[in-house]
N, CA, C and O atoms as a Maestro MAE file, in Angstrom:
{
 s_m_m2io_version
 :::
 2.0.0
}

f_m_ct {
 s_m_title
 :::
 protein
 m_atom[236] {
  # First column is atom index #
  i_m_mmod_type
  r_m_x_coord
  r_m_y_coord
  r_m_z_coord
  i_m_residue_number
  s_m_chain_name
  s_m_pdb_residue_name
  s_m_pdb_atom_name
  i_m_atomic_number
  :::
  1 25 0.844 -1.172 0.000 1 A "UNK " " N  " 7
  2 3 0.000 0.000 0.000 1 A "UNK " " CA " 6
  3 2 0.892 1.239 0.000 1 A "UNK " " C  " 6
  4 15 1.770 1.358 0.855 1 A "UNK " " O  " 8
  5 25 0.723 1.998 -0.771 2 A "UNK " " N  " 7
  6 3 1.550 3.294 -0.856 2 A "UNK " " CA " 6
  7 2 0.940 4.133 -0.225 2 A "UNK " " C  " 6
  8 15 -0.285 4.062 -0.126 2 A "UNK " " O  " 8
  9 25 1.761 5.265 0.430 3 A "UNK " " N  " 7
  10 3 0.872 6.477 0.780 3 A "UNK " " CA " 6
  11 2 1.620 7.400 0.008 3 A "UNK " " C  " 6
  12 15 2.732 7.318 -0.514 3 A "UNK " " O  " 8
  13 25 0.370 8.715 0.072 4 A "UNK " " N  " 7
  14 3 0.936 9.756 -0.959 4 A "UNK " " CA " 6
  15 2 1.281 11.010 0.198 4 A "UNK " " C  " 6
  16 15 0.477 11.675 0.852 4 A "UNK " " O  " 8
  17 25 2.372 11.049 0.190 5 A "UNK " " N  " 7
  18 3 3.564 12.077 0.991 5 A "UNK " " CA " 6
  19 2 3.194 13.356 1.008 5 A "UNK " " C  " 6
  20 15 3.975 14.032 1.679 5 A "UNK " " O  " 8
  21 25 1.884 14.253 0.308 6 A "UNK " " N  " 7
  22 3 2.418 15.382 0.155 6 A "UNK " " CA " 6
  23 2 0.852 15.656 0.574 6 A "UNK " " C  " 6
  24 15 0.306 16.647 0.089 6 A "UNK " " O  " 8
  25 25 -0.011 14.648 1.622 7 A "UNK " " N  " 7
  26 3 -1.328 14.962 1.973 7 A "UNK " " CA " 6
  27 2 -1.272 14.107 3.387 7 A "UNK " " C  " 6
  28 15 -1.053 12.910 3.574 7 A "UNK " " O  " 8
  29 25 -1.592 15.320 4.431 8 A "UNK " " N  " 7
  30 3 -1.791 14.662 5.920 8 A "UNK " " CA " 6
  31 2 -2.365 15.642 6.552 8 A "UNK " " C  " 6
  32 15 -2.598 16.765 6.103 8 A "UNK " " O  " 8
  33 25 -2.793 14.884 8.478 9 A "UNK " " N  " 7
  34 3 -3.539 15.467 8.777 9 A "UNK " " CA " 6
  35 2 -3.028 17.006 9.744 9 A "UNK " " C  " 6
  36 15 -3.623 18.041 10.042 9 A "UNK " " O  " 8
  37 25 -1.561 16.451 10.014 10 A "UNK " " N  " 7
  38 3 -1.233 17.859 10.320 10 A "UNK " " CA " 6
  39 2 -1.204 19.291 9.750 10 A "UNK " " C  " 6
  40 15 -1.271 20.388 10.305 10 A "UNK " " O  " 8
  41 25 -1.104 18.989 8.693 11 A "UNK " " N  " 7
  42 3 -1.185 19.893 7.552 11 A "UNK " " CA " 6
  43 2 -2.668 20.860 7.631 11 A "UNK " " C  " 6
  44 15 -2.815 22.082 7.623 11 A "UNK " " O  " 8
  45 25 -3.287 20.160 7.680 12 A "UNK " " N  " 7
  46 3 -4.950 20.177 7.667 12 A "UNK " " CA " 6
  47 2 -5.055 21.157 8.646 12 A "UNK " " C  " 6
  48 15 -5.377 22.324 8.427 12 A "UNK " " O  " 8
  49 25 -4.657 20.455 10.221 13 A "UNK " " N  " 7
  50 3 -4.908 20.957 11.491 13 A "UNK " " CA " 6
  51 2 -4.228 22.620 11.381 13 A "UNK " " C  " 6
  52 15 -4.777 23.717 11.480 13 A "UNK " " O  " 8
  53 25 -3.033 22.289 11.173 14 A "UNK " " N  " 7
  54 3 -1.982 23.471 11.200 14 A "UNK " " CA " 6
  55 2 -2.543 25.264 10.316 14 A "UNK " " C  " 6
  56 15 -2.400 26.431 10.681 14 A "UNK " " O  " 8
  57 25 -3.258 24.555 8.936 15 A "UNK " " N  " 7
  58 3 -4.043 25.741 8.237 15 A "UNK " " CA " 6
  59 2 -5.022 25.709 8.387 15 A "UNK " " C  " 6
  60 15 -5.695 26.653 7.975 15 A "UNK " " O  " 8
  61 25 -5.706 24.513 9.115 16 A "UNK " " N  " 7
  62 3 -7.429 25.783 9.837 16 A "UNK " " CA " 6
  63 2 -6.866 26.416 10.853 16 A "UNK " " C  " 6
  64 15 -7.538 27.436 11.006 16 A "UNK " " O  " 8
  65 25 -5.945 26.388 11.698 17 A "UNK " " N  " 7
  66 3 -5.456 27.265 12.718 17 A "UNK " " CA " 6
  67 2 -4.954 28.515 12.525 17 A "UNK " " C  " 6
  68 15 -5.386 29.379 13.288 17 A "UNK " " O  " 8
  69 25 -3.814 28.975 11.354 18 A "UNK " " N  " 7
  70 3 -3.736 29.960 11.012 18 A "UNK " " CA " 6
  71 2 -4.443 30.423 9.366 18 A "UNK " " C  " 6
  72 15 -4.289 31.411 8.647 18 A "UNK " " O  " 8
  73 25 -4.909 29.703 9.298 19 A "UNK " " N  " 7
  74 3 -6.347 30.371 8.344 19 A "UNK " " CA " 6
  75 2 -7.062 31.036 9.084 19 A "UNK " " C  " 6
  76 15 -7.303 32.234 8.929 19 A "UNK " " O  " 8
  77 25 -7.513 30.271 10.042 20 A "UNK " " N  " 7
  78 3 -8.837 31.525 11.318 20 A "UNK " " CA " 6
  79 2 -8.075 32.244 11.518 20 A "UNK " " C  " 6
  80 15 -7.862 32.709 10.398 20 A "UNK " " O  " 8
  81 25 -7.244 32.879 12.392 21 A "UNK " " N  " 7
  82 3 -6.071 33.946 13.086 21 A "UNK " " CA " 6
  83 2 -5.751 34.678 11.736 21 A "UNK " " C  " 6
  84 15 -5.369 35.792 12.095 21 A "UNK " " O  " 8
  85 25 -5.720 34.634 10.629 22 A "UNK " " N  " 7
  86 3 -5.846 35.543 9.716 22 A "UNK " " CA " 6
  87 2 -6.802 35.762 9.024 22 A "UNK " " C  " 6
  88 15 -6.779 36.794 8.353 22 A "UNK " " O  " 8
  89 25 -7.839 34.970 8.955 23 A "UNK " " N  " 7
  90 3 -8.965 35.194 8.334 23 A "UNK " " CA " 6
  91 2 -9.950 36.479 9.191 23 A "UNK " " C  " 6
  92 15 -10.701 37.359 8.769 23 A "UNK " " O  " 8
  93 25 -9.549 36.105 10.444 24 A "UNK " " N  " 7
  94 3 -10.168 36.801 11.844 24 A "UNK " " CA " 6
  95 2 -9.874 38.536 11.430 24 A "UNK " " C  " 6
  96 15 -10.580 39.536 11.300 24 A "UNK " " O  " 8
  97 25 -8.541 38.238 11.331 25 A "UNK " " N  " 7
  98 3 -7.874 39.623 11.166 25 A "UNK " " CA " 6
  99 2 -8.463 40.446 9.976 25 A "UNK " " C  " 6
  100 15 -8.975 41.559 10.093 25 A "UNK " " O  " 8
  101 25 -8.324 39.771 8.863 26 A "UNK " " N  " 7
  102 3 -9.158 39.946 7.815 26 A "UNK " " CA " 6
  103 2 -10.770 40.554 7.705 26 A "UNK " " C  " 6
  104 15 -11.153 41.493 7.009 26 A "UNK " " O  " 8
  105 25 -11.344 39.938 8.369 27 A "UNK " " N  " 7
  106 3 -12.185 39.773 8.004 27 A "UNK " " CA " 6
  107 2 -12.973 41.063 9.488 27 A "UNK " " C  " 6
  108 15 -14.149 41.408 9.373 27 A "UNK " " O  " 8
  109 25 -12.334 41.449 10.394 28 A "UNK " " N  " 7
  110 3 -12.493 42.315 10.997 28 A "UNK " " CA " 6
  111 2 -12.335 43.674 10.232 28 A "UNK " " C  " 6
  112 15 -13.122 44.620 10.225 28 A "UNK " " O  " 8
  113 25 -10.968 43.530 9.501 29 A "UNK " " N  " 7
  114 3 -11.059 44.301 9.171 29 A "UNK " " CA " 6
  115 2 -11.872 45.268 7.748 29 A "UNK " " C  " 6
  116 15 -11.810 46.463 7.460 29 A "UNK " " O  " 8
  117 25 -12.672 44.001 7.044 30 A "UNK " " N  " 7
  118 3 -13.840 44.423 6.531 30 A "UNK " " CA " 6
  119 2 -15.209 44.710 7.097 30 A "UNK " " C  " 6
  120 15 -16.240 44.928 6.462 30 A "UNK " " O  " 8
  121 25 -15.038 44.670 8.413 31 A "UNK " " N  " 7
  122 3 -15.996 44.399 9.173 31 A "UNK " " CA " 6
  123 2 -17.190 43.084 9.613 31 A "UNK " " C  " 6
  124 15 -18.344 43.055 10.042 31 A "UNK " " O  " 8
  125 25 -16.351 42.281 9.299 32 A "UNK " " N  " 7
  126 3 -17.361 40.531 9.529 32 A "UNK " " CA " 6
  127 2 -16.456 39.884 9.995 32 A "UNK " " C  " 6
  128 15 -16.022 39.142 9.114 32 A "UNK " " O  " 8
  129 25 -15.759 39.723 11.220 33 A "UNK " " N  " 7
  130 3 -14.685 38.741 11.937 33 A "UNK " " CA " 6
  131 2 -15.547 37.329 11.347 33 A "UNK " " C  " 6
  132 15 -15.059 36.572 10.508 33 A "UNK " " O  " 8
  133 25 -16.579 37.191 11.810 34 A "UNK " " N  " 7
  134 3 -16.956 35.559 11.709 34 A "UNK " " CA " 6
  135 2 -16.737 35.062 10.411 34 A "UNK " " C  " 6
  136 15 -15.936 34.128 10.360 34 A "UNK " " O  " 8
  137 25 -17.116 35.347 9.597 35 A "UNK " " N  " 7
  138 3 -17.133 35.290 8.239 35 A "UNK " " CA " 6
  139 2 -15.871 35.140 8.070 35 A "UNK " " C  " 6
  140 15 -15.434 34.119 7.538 35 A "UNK " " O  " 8
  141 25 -15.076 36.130 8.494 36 A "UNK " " N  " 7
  142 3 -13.282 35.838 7.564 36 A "UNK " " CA " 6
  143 2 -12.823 34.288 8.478 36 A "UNK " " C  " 6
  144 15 -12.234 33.350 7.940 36 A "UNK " " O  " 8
  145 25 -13.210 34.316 9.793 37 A "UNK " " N  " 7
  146 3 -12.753 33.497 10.663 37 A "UNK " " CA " 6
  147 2 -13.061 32.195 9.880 37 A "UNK " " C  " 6
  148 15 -12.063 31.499 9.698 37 A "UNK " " O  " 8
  149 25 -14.334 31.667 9.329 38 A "UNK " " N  " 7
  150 3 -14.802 30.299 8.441 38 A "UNK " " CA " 6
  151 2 -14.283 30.669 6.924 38 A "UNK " " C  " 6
  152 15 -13.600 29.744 6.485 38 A "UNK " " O  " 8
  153 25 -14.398 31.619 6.125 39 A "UNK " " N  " 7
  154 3 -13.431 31.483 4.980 39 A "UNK " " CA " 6
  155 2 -12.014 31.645 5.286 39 A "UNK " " C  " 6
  156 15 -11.488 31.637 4.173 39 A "UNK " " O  " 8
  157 25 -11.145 31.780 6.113 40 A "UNK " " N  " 7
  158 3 -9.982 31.691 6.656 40 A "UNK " " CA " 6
  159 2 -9.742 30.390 6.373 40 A "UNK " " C  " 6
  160 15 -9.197 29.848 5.412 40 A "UNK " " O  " 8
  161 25 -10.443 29.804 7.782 41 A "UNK " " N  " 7
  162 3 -10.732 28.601 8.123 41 A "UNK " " CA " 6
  163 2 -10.414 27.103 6.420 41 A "UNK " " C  " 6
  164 15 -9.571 26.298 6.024 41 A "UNK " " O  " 8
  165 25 -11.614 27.577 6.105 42 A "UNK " " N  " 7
  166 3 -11.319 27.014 4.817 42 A "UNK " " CA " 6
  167 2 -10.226 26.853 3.929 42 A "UNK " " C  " 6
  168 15 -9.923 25.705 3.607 42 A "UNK " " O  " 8
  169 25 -9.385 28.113 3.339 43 A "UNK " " N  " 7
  170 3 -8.689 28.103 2.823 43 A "UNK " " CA " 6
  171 2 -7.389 27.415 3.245 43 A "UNK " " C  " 6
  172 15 -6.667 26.707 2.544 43 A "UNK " " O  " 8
  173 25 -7.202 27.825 4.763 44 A "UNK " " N  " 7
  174 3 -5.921 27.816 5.119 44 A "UNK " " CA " 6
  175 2 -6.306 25.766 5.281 44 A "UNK " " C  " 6
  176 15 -5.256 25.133 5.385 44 A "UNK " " O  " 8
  177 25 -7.102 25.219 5.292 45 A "UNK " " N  " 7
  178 3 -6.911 24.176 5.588 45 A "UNK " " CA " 6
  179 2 -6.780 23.269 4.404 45 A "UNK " " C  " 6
  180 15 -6.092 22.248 4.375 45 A "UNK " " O  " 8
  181 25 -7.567 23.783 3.360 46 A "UNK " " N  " 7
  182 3 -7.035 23.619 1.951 46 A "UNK " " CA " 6
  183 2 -5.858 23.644 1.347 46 A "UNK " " C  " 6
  184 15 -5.501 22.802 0.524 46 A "UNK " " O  " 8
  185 25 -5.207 24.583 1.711 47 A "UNK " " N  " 7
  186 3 -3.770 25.024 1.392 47 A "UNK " " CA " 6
  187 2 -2.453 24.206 2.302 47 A "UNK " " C  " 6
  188 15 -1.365 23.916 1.804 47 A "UNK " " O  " 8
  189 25 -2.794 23.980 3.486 48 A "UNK " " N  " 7
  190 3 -1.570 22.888 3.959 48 A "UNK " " CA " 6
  191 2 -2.435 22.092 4.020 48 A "UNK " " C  " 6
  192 15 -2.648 21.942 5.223 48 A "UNK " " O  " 8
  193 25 -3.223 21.338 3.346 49 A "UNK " " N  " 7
  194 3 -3.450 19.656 3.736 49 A "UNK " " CA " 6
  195 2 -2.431 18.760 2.826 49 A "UNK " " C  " 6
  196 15 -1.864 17.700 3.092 49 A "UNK " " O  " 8
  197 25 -2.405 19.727 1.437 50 A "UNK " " N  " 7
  198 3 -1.552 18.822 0.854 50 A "UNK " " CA " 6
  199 2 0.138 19.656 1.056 50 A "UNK " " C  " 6
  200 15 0.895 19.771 0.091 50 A "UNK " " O  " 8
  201 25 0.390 20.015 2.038 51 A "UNK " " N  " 7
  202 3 1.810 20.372 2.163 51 A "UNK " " CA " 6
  203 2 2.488 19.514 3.223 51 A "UNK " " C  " 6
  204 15 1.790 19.349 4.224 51 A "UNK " " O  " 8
  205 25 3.771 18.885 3.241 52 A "UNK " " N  " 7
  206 3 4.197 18.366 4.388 52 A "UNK " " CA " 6
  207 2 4.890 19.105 5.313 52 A "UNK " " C  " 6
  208 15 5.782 19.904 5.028 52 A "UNK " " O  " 8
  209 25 4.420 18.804 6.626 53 A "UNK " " N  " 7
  210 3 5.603 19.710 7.566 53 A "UNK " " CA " 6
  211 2 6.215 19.116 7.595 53 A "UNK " " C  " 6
  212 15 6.856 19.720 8.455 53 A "UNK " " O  " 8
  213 25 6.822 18.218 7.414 54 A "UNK " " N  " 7
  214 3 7.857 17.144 8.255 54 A "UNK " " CA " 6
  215 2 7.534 15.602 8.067 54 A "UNK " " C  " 6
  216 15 6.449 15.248 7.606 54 A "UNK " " O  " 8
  217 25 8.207 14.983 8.324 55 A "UNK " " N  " 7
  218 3 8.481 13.190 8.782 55 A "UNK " " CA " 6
  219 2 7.940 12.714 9.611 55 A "UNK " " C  " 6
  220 15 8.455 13.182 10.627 55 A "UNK " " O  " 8
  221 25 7.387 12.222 9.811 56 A "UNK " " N  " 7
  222 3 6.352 11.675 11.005 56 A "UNK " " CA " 6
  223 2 6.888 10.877 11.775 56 A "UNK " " C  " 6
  224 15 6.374 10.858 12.893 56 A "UNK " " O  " 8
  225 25 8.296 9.746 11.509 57 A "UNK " " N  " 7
  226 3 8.860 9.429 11.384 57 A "UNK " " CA " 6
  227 2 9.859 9.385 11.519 57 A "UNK " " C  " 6
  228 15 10.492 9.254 10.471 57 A "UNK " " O  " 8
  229 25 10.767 9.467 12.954 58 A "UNK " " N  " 7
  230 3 12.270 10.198 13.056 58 A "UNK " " CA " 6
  231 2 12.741 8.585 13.515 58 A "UNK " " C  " 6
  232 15 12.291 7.921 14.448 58 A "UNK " " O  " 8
  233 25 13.756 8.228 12.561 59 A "UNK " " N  " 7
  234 3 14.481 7.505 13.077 59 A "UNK " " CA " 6
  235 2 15.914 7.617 12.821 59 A "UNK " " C  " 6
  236 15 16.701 6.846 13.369 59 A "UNK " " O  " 8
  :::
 }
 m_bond[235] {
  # First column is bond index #
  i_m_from
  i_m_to
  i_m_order
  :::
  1 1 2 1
  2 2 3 1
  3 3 4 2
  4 3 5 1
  5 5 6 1
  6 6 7 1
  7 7 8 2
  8 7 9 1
  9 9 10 1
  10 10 11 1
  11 11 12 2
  12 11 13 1
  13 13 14 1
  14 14 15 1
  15 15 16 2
  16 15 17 1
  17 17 18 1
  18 18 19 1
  19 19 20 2
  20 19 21 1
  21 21 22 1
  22 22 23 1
  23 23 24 2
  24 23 25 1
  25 25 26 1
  26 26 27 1
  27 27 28 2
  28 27 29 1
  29 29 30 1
  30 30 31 1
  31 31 32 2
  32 31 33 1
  33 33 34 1
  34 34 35 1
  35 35 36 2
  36 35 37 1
  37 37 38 1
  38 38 39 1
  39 39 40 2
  40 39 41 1
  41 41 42 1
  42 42 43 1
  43 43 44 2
  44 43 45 1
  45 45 46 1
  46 46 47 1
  47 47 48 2
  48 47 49 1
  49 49 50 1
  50 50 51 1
  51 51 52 2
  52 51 53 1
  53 53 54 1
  54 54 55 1
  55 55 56 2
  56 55 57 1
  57 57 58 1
  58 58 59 1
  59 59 60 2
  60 59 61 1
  61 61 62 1
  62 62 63 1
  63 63 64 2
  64 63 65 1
  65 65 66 1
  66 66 67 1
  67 67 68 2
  68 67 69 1
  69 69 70 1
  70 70 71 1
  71 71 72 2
  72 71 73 1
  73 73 74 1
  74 74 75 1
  75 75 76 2
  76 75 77 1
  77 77 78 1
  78 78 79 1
  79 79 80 2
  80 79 81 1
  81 81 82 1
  82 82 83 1
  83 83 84 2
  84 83 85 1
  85 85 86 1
  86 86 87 1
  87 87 88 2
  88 87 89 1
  89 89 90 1
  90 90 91 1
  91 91 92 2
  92 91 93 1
  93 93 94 1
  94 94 95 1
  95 95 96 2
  96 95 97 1
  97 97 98 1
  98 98 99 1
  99 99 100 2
  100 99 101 1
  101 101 102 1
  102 102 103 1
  103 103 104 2
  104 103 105 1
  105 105 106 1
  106 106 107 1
  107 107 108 2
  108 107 109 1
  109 109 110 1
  110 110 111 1
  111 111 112 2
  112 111 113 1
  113 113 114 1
  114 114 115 1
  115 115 116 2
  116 115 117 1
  117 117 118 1
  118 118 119 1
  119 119 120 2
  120 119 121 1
  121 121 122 1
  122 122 123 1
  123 123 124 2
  124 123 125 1
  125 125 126 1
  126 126 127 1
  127 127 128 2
  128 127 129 1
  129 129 130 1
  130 130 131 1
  131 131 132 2
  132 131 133 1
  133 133 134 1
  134 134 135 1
  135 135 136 2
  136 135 137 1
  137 137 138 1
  138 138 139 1
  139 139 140 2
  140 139 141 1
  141 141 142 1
  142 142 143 1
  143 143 144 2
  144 143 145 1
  145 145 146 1
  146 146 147 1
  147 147 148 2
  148 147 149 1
  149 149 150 1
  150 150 151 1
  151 151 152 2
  152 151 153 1
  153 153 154 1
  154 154 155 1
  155 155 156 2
  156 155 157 1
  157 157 158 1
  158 158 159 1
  159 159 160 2
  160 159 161 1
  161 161 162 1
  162 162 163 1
  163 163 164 2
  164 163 165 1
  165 165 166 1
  166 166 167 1
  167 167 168 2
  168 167 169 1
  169 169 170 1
  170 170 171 1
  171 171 172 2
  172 171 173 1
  173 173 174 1
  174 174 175 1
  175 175 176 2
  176 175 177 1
  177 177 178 1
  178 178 179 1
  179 179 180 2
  180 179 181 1
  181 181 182 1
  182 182 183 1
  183 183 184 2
  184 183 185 1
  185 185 186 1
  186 186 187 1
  187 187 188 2
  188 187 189 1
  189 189 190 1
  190 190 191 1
  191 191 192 2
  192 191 193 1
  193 193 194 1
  194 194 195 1
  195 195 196 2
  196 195 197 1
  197 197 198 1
  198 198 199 1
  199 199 200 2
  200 199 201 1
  201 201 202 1
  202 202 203 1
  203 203 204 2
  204 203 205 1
  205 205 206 1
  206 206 207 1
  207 207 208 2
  208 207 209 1
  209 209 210 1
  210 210 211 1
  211 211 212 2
  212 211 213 1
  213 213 214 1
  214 214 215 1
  215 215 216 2
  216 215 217 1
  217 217 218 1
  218 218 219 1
  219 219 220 2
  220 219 221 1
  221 221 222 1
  222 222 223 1
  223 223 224 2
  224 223 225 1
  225 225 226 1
  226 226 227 1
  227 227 228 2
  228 227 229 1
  229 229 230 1
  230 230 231 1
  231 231 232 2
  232 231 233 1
  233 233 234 1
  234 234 235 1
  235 235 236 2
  :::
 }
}
């Protein structure tokens, strides 16, 4: 079974976290925090799911 290296769940976790914290920022500053906070949300988790931080794996 192969896995494909360049999609995980830290990735995922890591850009809904700073997707919100900038989306927040964002989106305050159009005046709708919530709103930027869930399209934040979205993007940023889109954008590192398929990025790797690292090796999961230290040996």
């Amino acid at each position: 079974m192969s896995r494909t290296p360049h999609r995980n769940g830290r990735g995922l976790f890591l850009g809904a976290v700073l997707g919100a914290v900038v989306g927040y920022f964002a989106g305050r500053a159009l005046g709708n925090p919530a709103m930027g906070i869930v399209l934040g949300l979205l993007a940023g988790a889109a954008l590192l799911y398929r990025v790797n931080p690292g090796r999961r794996d230290r040996r």
